[in-house]
C-alpha positions in Angstrom: 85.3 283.8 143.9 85.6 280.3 145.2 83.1 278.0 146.9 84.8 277.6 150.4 84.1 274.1 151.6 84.7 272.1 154.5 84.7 268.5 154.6 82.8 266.8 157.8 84.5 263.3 157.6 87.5 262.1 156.3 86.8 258.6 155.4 86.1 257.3 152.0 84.4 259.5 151.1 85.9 262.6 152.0 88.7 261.9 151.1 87.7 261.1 147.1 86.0 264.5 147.0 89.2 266.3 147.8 91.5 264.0 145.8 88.8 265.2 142.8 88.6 268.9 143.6 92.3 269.0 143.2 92.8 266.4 140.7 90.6 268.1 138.6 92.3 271.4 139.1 88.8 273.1 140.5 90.3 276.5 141.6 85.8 277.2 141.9 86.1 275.5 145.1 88.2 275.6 148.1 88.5 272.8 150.6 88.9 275.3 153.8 88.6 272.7 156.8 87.9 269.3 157.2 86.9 267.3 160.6 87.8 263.8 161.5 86.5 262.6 164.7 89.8 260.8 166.2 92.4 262.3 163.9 94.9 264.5 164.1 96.5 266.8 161.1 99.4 264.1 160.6 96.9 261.0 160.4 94.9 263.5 157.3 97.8 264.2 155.8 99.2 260.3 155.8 95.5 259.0 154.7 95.9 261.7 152.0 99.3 260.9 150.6 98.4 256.7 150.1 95.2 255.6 148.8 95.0 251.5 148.6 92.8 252.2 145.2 93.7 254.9 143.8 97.7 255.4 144.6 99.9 258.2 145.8 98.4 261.4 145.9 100.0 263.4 143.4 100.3 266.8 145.3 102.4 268.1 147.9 101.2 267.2 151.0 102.7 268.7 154.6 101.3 269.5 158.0 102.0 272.3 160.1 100.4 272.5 163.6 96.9 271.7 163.0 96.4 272.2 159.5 97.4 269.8 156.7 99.1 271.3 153.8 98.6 270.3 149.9 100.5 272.7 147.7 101.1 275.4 149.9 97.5 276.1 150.6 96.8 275.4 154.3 93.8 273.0 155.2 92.4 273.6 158.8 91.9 270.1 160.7 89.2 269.3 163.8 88.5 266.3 165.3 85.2 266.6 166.9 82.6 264.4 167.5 80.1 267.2 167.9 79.5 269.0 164.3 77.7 272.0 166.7 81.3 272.5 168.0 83.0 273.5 164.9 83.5 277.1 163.9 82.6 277.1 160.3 81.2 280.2 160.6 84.2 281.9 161.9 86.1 280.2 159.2 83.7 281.5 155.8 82.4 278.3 155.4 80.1 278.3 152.3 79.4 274.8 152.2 79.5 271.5 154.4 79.5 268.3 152.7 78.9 265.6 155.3 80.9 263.1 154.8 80.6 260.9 158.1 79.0 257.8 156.5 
């Protein structure tokens, strides 16, 4: 059974660790959520696709309402300042990697 993860800032930094968890083909882990105070699901999924280091990202990469999509598997997006305000426990979160810097 996976590790169900959410991200908690989608800089730098969150941004690598989901480029490496599917780069690396981790199917032990799955990225479940991520929030990005000030972004939307389209902003995600544009910082996603172009990287000024490390290139295009080589995966699909779509958005549909809220959630960004990366090869079919639907990523729920928030963009709260407020981590209290997030429903990872309704969503099965396992883990939280802060991200926020």
């Amino acid at each position: 059974m996976a590790i169900r993860v959410a991200i908690n800032g989608y800089g730098r930094i969150g941004r690598m660790v989901l480029r490496a968890v599917y780069e690396l083909g981790r199917k032990d882990i799955e990225i479940i959520a991520i929030n990005s105070a000030g972004c939307d699901a389209e902003s995600n999924a544009h910082l996603t696709r172009y990287d000024s280091a490390h290139g295009r990202f080589p995966f699909d990469v779509g958005v549909d309402g809220d959630a960004m999509i990366i090869n079919s598997q639907k990523i729920k997006t928030f963009s709260t300042r407020n981590p209290a305000e997030l429903p990872w426990r309704d969503l099965g979160i396992d883990v939280v990697l802060e991200c926020t810097g």
